[in-house]
RODREN-601573 format. One record per residue (C-alpha): residue number from 0; x, y, z. Coordinates in Angstrom, 3 decimals. Example, Ala and Ser with C-alpha at 12.3 -4.5 7.8 and 13.67 -1.06 7.14 Angstrom:
BEGIN
ATOM 0 12.300 -4.500 7.800
ATOM 1 13.670 -1.060 7.140
REM end
This chain:
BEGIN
ATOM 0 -31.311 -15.223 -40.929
ATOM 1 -33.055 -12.572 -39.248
ATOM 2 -35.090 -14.612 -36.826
ATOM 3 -31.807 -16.515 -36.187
ATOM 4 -30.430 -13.456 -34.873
ATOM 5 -33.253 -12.622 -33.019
ATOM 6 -33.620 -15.835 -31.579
ATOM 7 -30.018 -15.688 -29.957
ATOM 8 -30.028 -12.254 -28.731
ATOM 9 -33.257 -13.022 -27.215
ATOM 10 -31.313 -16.110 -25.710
ATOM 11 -28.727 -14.396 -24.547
ATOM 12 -30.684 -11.692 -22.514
ATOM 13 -32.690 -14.349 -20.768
ATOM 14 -29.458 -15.952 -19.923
ATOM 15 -27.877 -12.851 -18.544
ATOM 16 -30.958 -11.844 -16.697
ATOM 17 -30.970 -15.647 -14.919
ATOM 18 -27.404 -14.926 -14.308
ATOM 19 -27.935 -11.233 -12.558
ATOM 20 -31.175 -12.746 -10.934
ATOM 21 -28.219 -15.459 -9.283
ATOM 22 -26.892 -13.004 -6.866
ATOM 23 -29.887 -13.033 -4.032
ATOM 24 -28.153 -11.241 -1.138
ATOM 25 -25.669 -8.438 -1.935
ATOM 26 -24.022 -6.825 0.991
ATOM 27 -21.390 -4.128 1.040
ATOM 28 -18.942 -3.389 3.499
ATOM 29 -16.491 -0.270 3.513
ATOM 30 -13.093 -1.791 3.377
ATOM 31 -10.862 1.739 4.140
ATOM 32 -13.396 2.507 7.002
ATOM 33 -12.460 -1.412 8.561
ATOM 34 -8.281 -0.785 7.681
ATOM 35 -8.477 2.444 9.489
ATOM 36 -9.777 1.115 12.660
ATOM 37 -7.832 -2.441 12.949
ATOM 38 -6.255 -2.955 16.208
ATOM 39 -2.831 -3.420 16.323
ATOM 40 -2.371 -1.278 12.818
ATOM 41 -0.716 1.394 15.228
ATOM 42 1.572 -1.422 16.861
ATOM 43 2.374 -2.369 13.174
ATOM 44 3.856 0.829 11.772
ATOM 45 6.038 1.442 15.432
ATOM 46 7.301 -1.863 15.095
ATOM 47 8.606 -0.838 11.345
ATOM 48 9.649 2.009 12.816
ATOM 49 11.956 0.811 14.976
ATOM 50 13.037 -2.548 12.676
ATOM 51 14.252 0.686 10.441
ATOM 52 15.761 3.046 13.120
ATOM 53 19.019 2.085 13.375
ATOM 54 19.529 2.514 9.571
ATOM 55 17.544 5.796 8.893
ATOM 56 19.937 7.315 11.931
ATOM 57 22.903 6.043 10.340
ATOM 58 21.436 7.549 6.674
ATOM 59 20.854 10.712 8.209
ATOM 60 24.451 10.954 9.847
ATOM 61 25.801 10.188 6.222
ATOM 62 23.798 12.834 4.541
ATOM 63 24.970 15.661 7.548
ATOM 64 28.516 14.447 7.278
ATOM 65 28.328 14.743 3.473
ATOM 66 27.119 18.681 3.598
ATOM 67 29.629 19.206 5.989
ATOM 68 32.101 17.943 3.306
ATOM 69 30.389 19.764 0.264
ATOM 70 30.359 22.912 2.658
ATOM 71 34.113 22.610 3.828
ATOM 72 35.248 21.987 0.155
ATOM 73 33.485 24.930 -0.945
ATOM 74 35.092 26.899 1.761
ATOM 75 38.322 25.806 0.834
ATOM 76 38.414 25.061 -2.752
ATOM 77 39.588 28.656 -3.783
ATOM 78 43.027 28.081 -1.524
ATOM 79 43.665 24.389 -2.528
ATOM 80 45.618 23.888 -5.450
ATOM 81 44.371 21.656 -9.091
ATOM 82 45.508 17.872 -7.446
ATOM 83 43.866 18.890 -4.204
ATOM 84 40.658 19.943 -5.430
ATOM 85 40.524 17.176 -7.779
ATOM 86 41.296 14.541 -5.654
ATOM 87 38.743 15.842 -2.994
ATOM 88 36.166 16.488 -5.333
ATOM 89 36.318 12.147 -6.409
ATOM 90 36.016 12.102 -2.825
ATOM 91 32.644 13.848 -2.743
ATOM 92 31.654 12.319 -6.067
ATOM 93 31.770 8.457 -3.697
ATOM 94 30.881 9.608 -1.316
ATOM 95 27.465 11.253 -2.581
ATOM 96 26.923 7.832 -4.867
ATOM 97 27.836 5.666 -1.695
ATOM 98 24.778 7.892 -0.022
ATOM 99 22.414 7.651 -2.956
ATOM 100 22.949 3.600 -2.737
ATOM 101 22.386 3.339 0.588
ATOM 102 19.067 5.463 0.480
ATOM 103 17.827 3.820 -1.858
ATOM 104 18.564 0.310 -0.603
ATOM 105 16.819 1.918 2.500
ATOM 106 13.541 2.668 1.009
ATOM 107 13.398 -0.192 -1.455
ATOM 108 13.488 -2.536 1.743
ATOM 109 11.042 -0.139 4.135
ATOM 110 8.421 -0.321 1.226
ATOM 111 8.788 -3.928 1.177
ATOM 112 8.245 -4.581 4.648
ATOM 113 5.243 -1.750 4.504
ATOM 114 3.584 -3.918 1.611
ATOM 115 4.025 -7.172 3.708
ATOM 116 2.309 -5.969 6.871
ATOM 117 -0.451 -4.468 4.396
ATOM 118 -0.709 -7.639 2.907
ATOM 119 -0.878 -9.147 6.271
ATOM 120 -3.470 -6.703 7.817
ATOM 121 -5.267 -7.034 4.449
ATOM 122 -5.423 -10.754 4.492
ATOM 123 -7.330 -10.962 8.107
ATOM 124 -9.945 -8.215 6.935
ATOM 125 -10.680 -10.038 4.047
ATOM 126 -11.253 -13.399 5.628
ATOM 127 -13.176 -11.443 8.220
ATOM 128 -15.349 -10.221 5.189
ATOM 129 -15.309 -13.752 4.562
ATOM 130 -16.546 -14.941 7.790
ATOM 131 -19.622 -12.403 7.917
ATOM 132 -20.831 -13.255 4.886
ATOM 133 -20.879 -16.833 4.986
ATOM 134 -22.400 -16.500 8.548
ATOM 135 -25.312 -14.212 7.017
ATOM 136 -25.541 -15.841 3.680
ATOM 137 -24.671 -12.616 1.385
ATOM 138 -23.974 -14.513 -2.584
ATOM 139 -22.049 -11.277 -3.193
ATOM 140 -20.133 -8.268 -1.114
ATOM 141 -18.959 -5.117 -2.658
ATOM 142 -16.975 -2.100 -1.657
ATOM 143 -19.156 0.236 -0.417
ATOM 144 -16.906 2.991 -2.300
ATOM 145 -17.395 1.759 -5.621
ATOM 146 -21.329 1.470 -5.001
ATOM 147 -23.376 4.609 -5.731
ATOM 148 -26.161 3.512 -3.678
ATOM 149 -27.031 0.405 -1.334
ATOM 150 -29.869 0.324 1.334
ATOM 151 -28.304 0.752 4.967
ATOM 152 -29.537 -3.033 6.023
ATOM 153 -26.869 -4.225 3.329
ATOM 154 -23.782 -2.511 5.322
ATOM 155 -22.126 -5.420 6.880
ATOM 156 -18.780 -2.789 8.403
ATOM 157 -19.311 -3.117 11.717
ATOM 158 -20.125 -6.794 11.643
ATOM 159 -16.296 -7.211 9.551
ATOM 160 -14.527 -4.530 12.036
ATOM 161 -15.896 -7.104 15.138
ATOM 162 -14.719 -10.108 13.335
ATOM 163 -10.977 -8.686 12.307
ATOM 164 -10.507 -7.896 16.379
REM end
């Protein structure tokens, strides 16, 4: 039973060794360094910008015409009588939820369209990582961040940041 064991650990390193031996070429390529310095990244978050301008303007008129309101009632509240007060503080109370809603409607949909032009910038330097190694025949690329060490002739970054332009 022994030798049985033996026999299929010793198996099973040669296997994995053949299998780590597979990988011939490993590259790395330093994926932040390419996102950073993609072209029209710049072009990308004005154009969000201003897809989102209209509604953070009208968000931030809300919110300064709702302090105004909370600041006026407080002013007044000591002179107004029970029905009064009560009926303006419901009016705050929808008001302040009304805000809340729209705010958050506002950043669940600018996070969304942030996350789809990531995904989109993301895509072409990928299949510009893609591209470079198939061209140079790499088996295997790796973040160069989650490497502790690679040999500078590896570093395919500035072939991928020439490809995704």
């Amino acid at each position: 039973m022994k030798k049985l064991l033996c026999a299929a650990a010793l198996g099973m390193a040669l296997t994995m060794s053949a299998g780590a031996q597979a990988a011939d070429k490993v590259g790395v390529v330093n994926i932040g360094q390419v996102l950073q310095k993609v072209p029209n990244r710049d072009a990308v978050e004005k154009q969000l910008e201003n897809e989102f301008k209209s509604r953070d303007t009208e968000l931030q008129n809300l919110g300064k015409a709702l302090q105004t309101a909370v600041e006026k009632y407080q002013k007044d509240a000591p002179t107004m009588n029970a029905t009064q007060r009560a009926n303006t503080e419901k009016d705050l109370v929808a008001k302040r939820e009304a805000y809340a809603q729209k705010a958050q409607a506002f950043e669940q949909d600018f996070s969304r369209r942030q996350a789809e032009e990531r995904n989109k910038i993301m895509k072409r330097v990928l299949d510009a990582v893609d591209a470079v190694a198939k061209k140079e025949g790499y088996d295997v690329i790796l973040d160069a961040n989650t490497v502790p060490y690679f040999a500078d002739g590896k570093d395919i970054t500035a072939q991928v940041q020439k490809q995704v332009k």
